[in-house]
Structure formats: structure tokens, C-alpha cells
N, C-alpha and C positions, 0 to 999 in steps of 0.2 A: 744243359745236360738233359737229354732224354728223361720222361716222365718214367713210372716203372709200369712195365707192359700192361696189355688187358685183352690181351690174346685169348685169355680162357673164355671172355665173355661173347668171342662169336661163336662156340657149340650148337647146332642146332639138335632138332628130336631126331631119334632114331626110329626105321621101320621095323618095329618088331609088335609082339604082344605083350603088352602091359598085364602084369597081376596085381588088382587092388584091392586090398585088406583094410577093414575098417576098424581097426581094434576095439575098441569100445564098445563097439557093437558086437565084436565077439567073445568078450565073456557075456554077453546078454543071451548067448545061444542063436546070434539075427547075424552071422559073417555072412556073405556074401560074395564071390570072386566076381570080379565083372574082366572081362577082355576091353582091352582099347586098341584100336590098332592107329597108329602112329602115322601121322605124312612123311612121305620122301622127300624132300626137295632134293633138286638135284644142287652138286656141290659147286658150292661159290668161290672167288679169288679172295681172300683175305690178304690185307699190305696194312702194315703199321709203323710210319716215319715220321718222324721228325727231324724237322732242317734247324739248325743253328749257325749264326754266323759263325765265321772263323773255324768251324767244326768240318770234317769231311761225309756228304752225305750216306747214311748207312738205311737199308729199308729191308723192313722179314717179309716174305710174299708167302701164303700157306694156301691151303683152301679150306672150307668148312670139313665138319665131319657130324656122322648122326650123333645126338648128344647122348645118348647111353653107351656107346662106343669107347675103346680106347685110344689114348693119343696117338696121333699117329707121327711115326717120322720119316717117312719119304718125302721126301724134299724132292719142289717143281721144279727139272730141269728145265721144262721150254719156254719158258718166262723173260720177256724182255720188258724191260725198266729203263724209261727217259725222265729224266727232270730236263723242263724249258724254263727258262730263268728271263728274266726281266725285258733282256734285251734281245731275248729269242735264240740265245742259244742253245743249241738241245747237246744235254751230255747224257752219255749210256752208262748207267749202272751195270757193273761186270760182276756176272754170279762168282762167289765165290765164299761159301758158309765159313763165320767165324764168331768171335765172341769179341765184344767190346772190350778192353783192358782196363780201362775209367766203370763203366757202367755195369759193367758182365752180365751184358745184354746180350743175345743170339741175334744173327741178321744173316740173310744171304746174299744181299746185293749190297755194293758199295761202290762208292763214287774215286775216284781218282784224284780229283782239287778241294782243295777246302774252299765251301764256297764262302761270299761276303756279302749279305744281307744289310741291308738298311729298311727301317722303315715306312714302308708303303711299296715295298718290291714284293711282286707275286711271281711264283711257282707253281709250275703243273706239274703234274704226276702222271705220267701212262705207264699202266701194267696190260702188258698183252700175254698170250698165251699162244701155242699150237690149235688150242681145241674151238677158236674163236671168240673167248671171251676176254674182255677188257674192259680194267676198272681202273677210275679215273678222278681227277679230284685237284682243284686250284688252292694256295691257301697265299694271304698277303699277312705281312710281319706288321704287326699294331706296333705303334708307340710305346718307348717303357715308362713305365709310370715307375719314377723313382720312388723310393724307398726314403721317408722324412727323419725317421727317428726310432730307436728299437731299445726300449726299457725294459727293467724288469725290477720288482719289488720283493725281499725278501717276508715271509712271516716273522712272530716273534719264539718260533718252539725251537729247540735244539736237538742235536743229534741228526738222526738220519729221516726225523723230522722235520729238520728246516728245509723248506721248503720255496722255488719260486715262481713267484708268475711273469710273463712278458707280454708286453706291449708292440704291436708294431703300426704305427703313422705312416700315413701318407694321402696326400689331395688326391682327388678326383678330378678329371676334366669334365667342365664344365657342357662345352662343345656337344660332347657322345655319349654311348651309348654303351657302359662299358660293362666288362666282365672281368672277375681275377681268379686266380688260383693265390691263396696262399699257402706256404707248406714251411714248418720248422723241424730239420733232422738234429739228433744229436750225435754229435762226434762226426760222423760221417753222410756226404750227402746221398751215397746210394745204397743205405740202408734205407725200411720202411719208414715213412714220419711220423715224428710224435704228435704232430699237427698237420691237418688238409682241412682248407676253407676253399669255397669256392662261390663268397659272394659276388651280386652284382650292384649296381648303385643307383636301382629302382626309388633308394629312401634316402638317398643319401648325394644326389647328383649336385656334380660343382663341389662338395662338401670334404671335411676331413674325416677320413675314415682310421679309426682304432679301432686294432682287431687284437683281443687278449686270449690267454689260454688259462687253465687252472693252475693252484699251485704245484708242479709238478718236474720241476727243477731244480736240482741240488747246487752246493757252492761250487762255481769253478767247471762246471759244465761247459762246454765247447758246443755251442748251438750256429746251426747254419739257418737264415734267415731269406727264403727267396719268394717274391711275389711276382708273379707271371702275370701279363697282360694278356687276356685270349680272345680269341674272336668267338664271336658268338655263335658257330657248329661246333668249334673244340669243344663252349661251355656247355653246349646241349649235348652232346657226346658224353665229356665225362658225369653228365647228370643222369642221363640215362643209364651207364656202368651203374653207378649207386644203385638207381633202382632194379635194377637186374642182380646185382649181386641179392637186395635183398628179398627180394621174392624167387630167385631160384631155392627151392626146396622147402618155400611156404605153401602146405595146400591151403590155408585161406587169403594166400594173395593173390592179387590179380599177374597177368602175365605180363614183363616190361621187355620193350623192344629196344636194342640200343639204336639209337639214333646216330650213324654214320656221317662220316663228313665226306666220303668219295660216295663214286656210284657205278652202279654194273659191278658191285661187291658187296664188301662188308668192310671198315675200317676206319683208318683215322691217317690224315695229314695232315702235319699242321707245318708252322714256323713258329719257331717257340723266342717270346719278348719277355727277357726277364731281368730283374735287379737281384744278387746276393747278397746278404751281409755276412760276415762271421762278427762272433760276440764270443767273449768267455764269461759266465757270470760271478763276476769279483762282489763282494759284501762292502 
């Protein structure tokens, strides 16, 4: 099932002038306004998809916009969208905007088959356009690393205090070089999580890795439990979001670039390898 978007996080600067005010220095009687004037860049193709077996492929194409700007919603009619599949099949993605009914996700482009991914099948991605640009991007379906064992510990308080934690197990392969997403929703899985990990097994290769959360679980909670296997631009992708989200709108942080996995754009392709569990927490 689709990650939840991170569309916001290809905004770029807008060309205009900047007014900066330094507060602190203006009760001192020392404000200052300074002008900044901002780069242009010209606007890029943005495409955000993820392939699942068994699933039918759905993909959003937008383009950037200046980042003090507002959203925009004209939608790119002259956009064409191939996925070539393993054995070199090429199928066209047909424009056609809707909403996901599982995920109530937006997309514009949607596939016709559900495809059937196995492990170690790679996909291309072409997004073209009338204006000549085209962005582009392979991704192959890693191994799942299943999912060994999913516990959880109650405290000893009562009431709406008792409280729990979970546990979730699972090897590592030895072989590789791996990276995970973990993520724990409750009740439903396309609500936001109550937990996102996204170690890799830098300390831990070959090894069993338990990954726990705080006590923050009540009795009889319906927790969904999925550990995703990523390739390593997904993991640098969604690592770069992180740091972007946290320095957009820190002036003492440095500026983070999200690191893309196509190119001749901005965005994200993957094939997504994962294991669920559900669990209810019984006492």
C-alpha cells in the first residue's frame, strides 16, 4: 500500500522580494529590512509512484512551483507515462485524475493490469511531456524480509494509564546491504503512524534486529505492523524528507535537498517489499 505522499516537499523559492525583520534587534532600536531577491528556476516534472504487486499501477505527475506561491491545481495535460516491466513490456499509463479508495491518495495516471512483481524484477518509469522535458527513474523489488515475531508488554498502572509497548523481531541478511522502513498504525493503516523507523544494519548485519516503541498502547488496541524492505535511494529519499521537513522554516538550519530517486525531475519511484501483521493487544 502506497507510503503517504511527500509532494509538499518538492516546493521550490519563489522570485519575488524578500522582507527580513530581525525581532530582537528590534526592540534594541537596530531593525533593519534587507531585500533578498530569490532565484527562478524554471519549473520541473514532479512524479510520485509506487508499484505493488498485485496492485494496479497509479502515478501523480505535477510540476514544481515557486515555494512562497500557492498551490497550484492545474493539472498537466500533455504528459505521457510508460512503465517497462521486466520482460520489456512497455504499458501506457492513461491520464485520467482520481482518488484512491484504499489509500485517498490523488493520482493522474493509472495503469489498466495489475501488475505482478517478484523479487528482483525491475521497472522503468518515463514521464514525458509536450514542452521536452523528461523524467525518468528504474527501481527493482528487494527481498522481504519477514517479519519473526511481534510482542508487546503491558505496564503495572490502571485505568487509562495502562499502558503498552511492542516489540517487533526480525533477521537480517547476512549477504547485504540492507535498509528498512518500519511503520506501526493503529486501527487503520492509512491513517498517519504512530510509529516510522527507518533503520539500516550498519550495526547490526546478519543479526536480529528488535525494534520497540514506548509505552503508548492501550488494551485491545488493533495495531497494524508493516516492515518494508527499501532500496537504498528510496532510504536516502525518505531521509532527506526528514531533513527538509526539519529545516524548512528553521533560520538556523542549514538548507536540505531532498535527494530524488528519478532524474530530469524531482521525485520518487520505487517498488514497495513489505511484510504486515495485524495484532490486537489482548492482557
Amino acid at each position: 500500500m502506497p507510503l503517504p505522499s511527500t509532494a509538499s516537499a518538492f516546493r521550490l523559492f519563489r522570485p519575488v522580494l524578500a522582507i527580513v525583520s530581525v525581532g530582537w534587534l528590534s526592540s534594541c532600536g537596530l531593525q533593519k529590512d534587507v531585500d533578498v531577491e530569490l532565484p527562478a528556476p524554471p519549473a520541473q516534472l514532479v512524479a510520485e509512484c509506487y508499484l505493488e504487486s498485485g496492485q494496479i499501477p497509479q502515478i501523480t505527475v505535477t510540476e514544481t512551483v515557486p515555494y512562497l506561491s500557492e498551490p497550484s491545481n492545474e493539472l498537466l495535460t500533455d504528459v505521457t507515462v510508460t512503465l517497462t516491466g521486466p520482460t520489456g513490456r512497455i504499458d501506457t499509463l492513461r491520464f485520467g485524475p482520481g482518488q484512491n479508495a484504499g489509500t485517498k491518495k490523488f493520482f493522474t495516471h493509472r495503469g489498466r493490469r495489475r501488475l505482478t512483481i517478484r523479487p528482483g524484477d525491475t521497472y522503468r518509469l518515463d514521464v514525458k511531456d509536450t514542452k521536452g522535458r523528461h523524467l525518468f527513474g528504474s527501481s527493482t523489488m528487494p527481498a522481504i524480509v519477514p517479519i519473526d515475531t511481534v510482542e508487546w508488554k503491558f505496564n503495572d498502572r490502571t485505568g487509562e494509564q495502562r499502558k503498552a509497548y511492542v516489540l517487533t523481531k526480525f533477521d537480517d541478511p547476512a549477504a547485504t546491504v540492507d535498509f528498512y522502513r518500519l511503520q506501526v498504525h493503529r486501527r487503520h493503516v492509512n491513517d498517519d503512524p504512530e510509529v516510522d523507523y527507518t533503520p539500516d544494519d550498519r550495526l547490526l548485519n546478519g543479526q536480529r534486529f528488535v525494534l520497540g516503541t514506548s509505552y503508548e498502547f492501550s488494551p485491545n488496541d488493533t495495531l497494524f505492523v508493516a516492515l518494508y524492505h527499501l532500496e537504498r535511494p528510496y532510504y536516502d529519499f525518505l531521509r532527506s524528507i526528514d531533513d527538509a521537513q526539519s529545516a524548512n522554516g528553521n533560520p538556523f538550519g542549514q538548507p536540505a535537498k531532498v535527494r530524488s530517486t528519478v532524474e530530469g525531475g524531482i521525485g520518487v519511484f520505487t517498488i514497495l517489499s513489505y511484510e504486515r501483521r495485524r495484532v490486537i493487544l489482548k492482557e
